[in-house]
DSSP file (Angstrom, degrees, kcal/mol; ACC not computed):
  #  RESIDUE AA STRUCTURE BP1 BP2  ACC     N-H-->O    O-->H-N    N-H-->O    O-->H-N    TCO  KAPPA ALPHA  PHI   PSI    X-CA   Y-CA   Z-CA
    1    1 A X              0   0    0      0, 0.0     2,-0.4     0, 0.0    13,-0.0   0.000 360.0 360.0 360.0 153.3   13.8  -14.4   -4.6
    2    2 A X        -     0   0    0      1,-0.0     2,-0.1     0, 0.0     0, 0.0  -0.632 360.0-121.8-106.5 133.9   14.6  -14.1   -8.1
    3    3 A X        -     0   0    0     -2,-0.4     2,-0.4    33,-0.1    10,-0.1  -0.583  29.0-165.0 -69.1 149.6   15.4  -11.1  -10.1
    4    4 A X  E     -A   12   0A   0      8,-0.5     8,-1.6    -2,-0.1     2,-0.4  -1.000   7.8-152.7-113.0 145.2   13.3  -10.4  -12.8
    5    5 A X  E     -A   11   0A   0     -2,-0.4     6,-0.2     6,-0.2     4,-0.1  -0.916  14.7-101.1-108.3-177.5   13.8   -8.2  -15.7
    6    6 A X    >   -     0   0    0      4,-1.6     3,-1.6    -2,-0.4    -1,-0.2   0.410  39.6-107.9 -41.2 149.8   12.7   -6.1  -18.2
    7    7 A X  T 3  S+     0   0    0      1,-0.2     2,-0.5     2,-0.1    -2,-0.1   0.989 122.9  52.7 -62.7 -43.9   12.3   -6.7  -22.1
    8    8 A X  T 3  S-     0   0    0      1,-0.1    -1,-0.2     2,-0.0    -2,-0.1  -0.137 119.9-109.2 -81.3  39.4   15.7   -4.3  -22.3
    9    9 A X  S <  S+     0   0    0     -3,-1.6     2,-0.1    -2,-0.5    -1,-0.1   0.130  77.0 131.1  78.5 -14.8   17.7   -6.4  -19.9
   10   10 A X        -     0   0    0      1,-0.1    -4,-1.6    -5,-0.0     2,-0.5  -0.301  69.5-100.7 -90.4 151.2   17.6   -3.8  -17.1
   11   11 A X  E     -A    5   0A   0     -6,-0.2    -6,-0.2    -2,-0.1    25,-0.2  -0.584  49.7-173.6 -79.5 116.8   16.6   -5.1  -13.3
   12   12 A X  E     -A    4   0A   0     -8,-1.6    -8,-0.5    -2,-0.5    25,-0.4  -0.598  32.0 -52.1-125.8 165.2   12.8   -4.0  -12.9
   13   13 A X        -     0   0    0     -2,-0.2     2,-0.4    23,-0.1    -1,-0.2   0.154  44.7-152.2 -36.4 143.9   10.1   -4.1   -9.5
   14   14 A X  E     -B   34   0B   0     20,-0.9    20,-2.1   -11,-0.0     2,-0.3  -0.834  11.4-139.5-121.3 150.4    9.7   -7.4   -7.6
   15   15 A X  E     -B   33   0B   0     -2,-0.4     2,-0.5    18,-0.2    18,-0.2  -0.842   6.8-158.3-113.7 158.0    6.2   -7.9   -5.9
   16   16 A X        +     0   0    0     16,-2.2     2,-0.2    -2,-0.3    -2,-0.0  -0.720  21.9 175.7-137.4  99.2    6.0   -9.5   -2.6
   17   17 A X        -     0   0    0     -2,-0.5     2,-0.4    14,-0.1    14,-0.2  -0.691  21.7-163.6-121.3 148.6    2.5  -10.9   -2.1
   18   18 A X  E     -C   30   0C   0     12,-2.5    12,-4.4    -2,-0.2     2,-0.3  -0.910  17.5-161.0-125.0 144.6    0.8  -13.1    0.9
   19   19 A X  E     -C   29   0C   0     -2,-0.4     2,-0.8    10,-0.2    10,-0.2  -0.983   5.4-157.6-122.0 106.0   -2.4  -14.7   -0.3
   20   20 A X        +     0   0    0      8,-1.9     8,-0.4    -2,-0.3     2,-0.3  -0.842  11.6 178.5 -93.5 120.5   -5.2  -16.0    2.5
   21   21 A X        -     0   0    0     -2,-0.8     2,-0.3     6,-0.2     6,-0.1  -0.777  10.5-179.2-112.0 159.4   -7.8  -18.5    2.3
   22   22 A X  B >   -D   25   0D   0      3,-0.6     3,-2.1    -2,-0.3     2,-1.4  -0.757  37.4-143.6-136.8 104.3  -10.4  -20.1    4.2
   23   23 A X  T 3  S+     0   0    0      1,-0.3     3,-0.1    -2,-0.3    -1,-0.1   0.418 113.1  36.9 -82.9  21.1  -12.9  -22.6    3.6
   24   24 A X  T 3  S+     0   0    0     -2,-1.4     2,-0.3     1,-0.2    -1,-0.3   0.413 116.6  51.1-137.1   0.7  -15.2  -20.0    6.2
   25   25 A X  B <  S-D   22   0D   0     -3,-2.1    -3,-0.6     0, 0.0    -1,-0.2  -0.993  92.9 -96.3-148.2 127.7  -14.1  -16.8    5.1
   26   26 A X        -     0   0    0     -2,-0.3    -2,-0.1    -5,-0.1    -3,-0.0   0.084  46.2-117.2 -25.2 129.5  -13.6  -14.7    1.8
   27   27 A X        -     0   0    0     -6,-0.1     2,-0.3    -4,-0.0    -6,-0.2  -0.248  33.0-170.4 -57.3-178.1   -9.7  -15.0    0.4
   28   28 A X        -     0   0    0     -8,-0.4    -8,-1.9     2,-0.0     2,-0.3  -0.647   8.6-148.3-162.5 157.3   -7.9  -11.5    0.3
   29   29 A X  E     -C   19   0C   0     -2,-0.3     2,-0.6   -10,-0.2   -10,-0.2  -0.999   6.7-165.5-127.6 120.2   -4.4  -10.8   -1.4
   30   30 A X  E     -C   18   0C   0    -12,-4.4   -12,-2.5    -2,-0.3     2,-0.3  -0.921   9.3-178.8-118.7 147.1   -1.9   -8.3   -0.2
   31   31 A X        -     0   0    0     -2,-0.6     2,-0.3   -14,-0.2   -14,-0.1  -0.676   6.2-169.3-116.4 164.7    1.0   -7.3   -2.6
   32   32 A X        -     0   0    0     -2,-0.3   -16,-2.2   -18,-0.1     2,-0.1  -0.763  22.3-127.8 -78.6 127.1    3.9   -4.7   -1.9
   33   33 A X  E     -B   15   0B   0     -2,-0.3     2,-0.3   -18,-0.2   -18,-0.2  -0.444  22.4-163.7 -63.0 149.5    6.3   -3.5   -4.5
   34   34 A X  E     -B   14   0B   0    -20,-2.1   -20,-0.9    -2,-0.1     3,-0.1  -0.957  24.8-107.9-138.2 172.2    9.9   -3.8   -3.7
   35   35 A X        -     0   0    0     -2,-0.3   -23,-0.1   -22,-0.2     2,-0.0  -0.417  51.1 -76.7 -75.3 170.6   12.6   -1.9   -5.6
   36   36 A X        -     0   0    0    -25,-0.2     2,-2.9   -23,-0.1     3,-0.4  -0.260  48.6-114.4 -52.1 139.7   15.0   -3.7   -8.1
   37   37 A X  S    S+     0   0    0    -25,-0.4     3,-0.2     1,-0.2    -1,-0.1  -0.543  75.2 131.1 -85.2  89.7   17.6   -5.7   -5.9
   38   38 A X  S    S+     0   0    0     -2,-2.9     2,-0.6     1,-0.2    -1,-0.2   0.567  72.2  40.8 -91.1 -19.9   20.5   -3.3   -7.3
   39   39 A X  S  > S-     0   0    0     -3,-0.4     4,-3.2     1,-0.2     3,-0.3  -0.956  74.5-151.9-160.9  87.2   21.9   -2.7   -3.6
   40   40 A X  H  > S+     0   0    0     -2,-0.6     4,-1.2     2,-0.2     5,-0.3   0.910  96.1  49.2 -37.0 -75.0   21.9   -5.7   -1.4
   41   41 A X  H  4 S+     0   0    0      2,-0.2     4,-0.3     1,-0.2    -1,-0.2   0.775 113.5  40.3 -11.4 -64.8   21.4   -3.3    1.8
   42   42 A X  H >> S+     0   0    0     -3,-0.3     4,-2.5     1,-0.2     3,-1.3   0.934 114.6  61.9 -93.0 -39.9   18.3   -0.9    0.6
   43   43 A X  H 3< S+     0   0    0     -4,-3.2     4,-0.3     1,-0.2    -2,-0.2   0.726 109.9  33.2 -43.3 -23.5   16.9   -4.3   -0.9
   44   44 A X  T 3X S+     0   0    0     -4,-1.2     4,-0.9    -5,-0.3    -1,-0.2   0.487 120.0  54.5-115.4  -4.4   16.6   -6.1    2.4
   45   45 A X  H <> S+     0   0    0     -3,-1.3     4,-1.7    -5,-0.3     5,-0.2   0.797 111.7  48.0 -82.7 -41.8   15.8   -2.6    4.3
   46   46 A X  H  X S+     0   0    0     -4,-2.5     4,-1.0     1,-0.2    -2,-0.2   0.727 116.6  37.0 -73.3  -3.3   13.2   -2.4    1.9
   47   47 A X  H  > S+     0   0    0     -4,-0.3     4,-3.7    -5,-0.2     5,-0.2   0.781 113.5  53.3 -83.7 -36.3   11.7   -5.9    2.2
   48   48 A X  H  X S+     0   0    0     -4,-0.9     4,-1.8     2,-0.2    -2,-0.2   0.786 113.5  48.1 -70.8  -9.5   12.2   -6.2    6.0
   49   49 A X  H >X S+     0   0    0     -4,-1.7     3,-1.3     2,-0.2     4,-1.2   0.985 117.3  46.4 -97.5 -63.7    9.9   -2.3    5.8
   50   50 A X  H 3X S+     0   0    0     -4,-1.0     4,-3.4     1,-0.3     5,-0.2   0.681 110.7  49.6 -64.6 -39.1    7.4   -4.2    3.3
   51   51 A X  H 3X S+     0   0    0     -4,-3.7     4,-1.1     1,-0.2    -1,-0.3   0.855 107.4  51.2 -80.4 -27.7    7.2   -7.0    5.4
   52   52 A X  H <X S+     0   0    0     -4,-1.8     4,-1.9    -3,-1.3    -2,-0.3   0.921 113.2  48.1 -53.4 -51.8    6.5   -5.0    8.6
   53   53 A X  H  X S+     0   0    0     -4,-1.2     4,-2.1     1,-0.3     5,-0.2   0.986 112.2  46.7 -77.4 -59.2    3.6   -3.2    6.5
   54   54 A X  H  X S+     0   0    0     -4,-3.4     4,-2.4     2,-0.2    -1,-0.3   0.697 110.7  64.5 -49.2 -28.7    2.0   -6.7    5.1
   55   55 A X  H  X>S+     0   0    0     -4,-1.1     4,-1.7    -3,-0.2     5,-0.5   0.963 107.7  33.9 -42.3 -93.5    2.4   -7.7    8.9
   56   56 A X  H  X5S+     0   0    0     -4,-1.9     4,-3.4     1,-0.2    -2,-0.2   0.911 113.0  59.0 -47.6 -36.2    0.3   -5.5   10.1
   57   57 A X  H  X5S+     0   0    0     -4,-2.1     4,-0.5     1,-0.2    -1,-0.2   0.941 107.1  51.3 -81.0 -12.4   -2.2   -5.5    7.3
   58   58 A X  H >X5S+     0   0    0     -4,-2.4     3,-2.3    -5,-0.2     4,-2.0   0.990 107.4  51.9 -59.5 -57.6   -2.6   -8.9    7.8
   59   59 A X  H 3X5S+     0   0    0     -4,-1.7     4,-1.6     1,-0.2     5,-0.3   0.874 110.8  48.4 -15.3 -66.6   -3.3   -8.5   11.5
   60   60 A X  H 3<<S+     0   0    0     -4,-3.4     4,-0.3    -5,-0.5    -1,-0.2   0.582 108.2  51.9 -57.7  -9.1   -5.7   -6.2   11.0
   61   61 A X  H <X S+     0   0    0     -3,-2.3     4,-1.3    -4,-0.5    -2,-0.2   0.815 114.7  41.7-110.6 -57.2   -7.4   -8.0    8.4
   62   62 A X  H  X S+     0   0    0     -4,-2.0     4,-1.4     1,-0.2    -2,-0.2   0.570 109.3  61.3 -81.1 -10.0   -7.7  -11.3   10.6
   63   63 A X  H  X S+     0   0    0     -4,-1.6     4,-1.9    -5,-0.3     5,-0.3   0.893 100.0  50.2 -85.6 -53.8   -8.5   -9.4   13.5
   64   64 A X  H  > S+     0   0    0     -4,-0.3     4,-1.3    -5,-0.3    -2,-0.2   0.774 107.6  54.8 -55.3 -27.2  -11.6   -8.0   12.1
   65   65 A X  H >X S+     0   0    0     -4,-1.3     3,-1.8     2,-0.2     4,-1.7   0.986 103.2  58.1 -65.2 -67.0  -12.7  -11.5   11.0
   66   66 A X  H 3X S+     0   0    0     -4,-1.4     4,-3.1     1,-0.4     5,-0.5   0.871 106.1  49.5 -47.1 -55.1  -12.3  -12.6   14.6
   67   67 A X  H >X S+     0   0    0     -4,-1.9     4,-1.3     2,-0.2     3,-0.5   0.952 107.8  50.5 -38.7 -56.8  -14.7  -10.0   15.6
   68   68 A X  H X< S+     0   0    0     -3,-1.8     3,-0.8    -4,-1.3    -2,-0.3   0.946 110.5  49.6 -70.1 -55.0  -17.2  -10.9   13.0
   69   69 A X  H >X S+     0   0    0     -4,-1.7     4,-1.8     1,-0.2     3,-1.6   0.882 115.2  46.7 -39.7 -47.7  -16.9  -14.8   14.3
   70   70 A X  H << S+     0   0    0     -4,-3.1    -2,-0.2    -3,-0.5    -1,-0.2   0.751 114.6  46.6 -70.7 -32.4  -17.5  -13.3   18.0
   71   71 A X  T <X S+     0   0    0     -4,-1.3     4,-0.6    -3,-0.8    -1,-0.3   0.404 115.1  45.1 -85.9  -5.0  -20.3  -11.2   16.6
   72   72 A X  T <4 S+     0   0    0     -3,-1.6     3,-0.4    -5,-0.2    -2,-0.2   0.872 117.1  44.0-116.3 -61.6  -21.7  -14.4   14.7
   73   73 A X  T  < S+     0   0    0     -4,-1.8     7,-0.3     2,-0.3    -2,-0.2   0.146 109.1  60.0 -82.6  13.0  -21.3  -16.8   18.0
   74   74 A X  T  4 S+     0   0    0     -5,-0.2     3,-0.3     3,-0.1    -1,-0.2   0.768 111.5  41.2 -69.4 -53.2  -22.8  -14.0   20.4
   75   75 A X  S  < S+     0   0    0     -4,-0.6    -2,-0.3    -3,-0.4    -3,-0.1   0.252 105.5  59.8 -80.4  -1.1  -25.9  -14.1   18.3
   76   76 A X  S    S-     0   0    0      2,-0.1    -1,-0.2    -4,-0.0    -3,-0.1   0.065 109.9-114.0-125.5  43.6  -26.1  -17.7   17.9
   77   77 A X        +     0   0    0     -3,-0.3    -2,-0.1     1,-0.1    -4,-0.1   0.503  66.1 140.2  85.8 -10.0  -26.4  -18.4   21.9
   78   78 A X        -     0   0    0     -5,-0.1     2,-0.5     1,-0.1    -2,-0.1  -0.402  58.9-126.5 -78.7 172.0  -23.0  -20.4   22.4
   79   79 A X    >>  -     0   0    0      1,-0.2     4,-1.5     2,-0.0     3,-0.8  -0.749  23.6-161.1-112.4  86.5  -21.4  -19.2   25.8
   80   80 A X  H 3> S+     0   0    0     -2,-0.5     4,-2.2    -7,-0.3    -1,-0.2   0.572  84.9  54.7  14.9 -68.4  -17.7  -18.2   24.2
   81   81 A X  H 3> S+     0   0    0      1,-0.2     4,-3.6     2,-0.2    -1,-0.2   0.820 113.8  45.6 -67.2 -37.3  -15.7  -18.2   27.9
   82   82 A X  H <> S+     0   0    0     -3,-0.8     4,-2.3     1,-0.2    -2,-0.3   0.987 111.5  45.2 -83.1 -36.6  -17.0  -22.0   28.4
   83   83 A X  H  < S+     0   0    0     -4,-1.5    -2,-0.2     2,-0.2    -1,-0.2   0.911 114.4  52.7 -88.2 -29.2  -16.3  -23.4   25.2
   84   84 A X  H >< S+     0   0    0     -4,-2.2     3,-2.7    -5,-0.1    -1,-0.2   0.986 107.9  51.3 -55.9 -50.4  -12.8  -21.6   25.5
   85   85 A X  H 3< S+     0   0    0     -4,-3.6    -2,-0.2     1,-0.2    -3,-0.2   0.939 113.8  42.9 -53.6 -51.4  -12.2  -23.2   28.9
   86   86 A X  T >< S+     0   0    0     -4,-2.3     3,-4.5     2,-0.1     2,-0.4   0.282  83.3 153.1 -81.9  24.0  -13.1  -26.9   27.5
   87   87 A X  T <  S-     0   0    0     -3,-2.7     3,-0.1     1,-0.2    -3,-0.1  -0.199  74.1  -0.7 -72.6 124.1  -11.0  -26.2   24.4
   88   88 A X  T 3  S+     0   0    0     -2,-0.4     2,-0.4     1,-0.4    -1,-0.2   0.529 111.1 108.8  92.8   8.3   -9.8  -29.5   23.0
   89   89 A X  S <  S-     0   0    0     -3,-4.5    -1,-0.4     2,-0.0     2,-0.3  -0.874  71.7-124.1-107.8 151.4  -11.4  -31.5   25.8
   90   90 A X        -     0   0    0     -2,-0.4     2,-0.4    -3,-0.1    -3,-0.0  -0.851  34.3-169.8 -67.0 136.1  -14.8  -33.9   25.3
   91   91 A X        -     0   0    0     -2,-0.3     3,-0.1     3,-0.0    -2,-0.0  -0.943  25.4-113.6-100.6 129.5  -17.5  -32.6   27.9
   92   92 A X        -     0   0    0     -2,-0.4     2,-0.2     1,-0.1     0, 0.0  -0.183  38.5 -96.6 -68.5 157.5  -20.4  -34.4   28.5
   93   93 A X        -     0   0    0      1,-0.0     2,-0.3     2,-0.0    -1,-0.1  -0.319  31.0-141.6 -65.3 138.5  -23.7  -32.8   27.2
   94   94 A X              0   0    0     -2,-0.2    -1,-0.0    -3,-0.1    -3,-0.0  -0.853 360.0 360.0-150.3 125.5  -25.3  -31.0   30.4
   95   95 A X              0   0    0     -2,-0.3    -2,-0.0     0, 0.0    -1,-0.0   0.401 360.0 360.0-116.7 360.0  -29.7  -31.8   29.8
């Protein structure tokens, strides 16, 4: 990661951003500040603490879409447990 600074030369906030997309779901973008890397140590406690938080909000994020797919394929009749058991297999059409 790169330092960046300031117009008066001094070592200023770094952002630490995950971006998701989907061609079935809405993007979202999560950012965290991190301090200036002045202190090798509290710079990589404070990424590894940032990356824990963006961890989780991602989780949370993509777990609540999963719901909404579950919610979406409840309502439109498929039976969920079977189509998990044949995942990635062909099964013939049942009349």
């Amino acid at each position: 990661m790169a330092e960046s600074t300031s117009s008066n030369g001094t070592a200023s906030q770094a952002p630490l951003t995950a971006t998701y997309s989907s061609p079935t779901n809405a993007p979202f973008t999560l950012t965290q500040t991190l301090p200036a890397p002045t202190d090798k140590t509290a710079y990589l406690a404070a990424l590894r603490k940032a990356t824990s938080e963006m961890q989780s909000q991602i989780n949370k994020e993509l777990t609540s879409r999963m719901e909404d797919d579950k919610d979406v394929t409840a309502k439109s009749g498929v039976d969920e447990a079977k189509e998990e058991d044949n995942y990635g297999e062909e099964v013939p059409e049942e009349d």
